[in-house]
N, C-alpha and C positions, 0 to 999 in steps of 0.2 A: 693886496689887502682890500678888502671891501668892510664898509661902516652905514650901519642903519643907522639913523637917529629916529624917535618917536617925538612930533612934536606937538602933537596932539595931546587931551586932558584923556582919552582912554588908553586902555591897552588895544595893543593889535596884532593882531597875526601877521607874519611879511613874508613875502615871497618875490626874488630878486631872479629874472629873467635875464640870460645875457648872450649876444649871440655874435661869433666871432668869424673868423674866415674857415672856411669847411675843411683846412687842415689841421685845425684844434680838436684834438681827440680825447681828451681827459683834462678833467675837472673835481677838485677835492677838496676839501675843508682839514687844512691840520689838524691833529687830535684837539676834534671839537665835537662832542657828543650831542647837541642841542641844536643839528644842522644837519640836515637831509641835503647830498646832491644826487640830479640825476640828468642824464643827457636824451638830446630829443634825435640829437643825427644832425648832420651840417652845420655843423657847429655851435650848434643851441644848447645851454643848459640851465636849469632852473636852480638855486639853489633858495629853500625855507627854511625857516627855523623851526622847533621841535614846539616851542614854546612862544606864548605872547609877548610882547615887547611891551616893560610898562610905561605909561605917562613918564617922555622928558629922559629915558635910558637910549643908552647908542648899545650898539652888539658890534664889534668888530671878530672879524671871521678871516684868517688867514688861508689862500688860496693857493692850491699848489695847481701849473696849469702844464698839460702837455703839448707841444706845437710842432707844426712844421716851420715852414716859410714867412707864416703868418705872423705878425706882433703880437702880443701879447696883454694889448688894449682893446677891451670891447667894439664892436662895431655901434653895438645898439644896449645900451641898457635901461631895462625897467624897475620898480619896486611898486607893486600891487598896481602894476598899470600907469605907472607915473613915470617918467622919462629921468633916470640917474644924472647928478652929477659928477661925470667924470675928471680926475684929474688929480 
């Protein structure tokens, strides 16, 4: 499950960057229309929302992920360049 919060006074665009071990081959958003994903190769995928996030709203987005070997905890995540907290 991944959870934006906006804690800012504007709205904002968000784009959540996550990059896992290179036998993660798929990445999905449950029937959630308002969330673009797409993958980069080696385990990278970016997932955005369709829409801005207002002042003080969280989006939570259900993640369906496909693996090998690998866990199924990020190695590395971002939100517009900001380092996630995982956990």
């Amino acid at each position: 499950m991944l959870s934006i919060t906006n804690e800012t006074s504007q709205s904002v665009d968000w784009r959540v960057e996550l990059a896992y071990g290179d036998d993660m081959w798929a990445v999905r958003a449950s029937d959630d229309s308002g969330v673009s994903v797409w993958g980069r190769g080696d385990g990278e995928f970016v997932v955005r929302g369709t829409r801005s996030l207002s002042p003080g709203d969280t989006r939570t987005v259900r993640l369906r992920l496909g693996w090998g070997e690998s866990g199924a905890t990020p190695l590395r995540c971002t939100v517009n360049g900001v380092d996630c907290r995982l956990g």
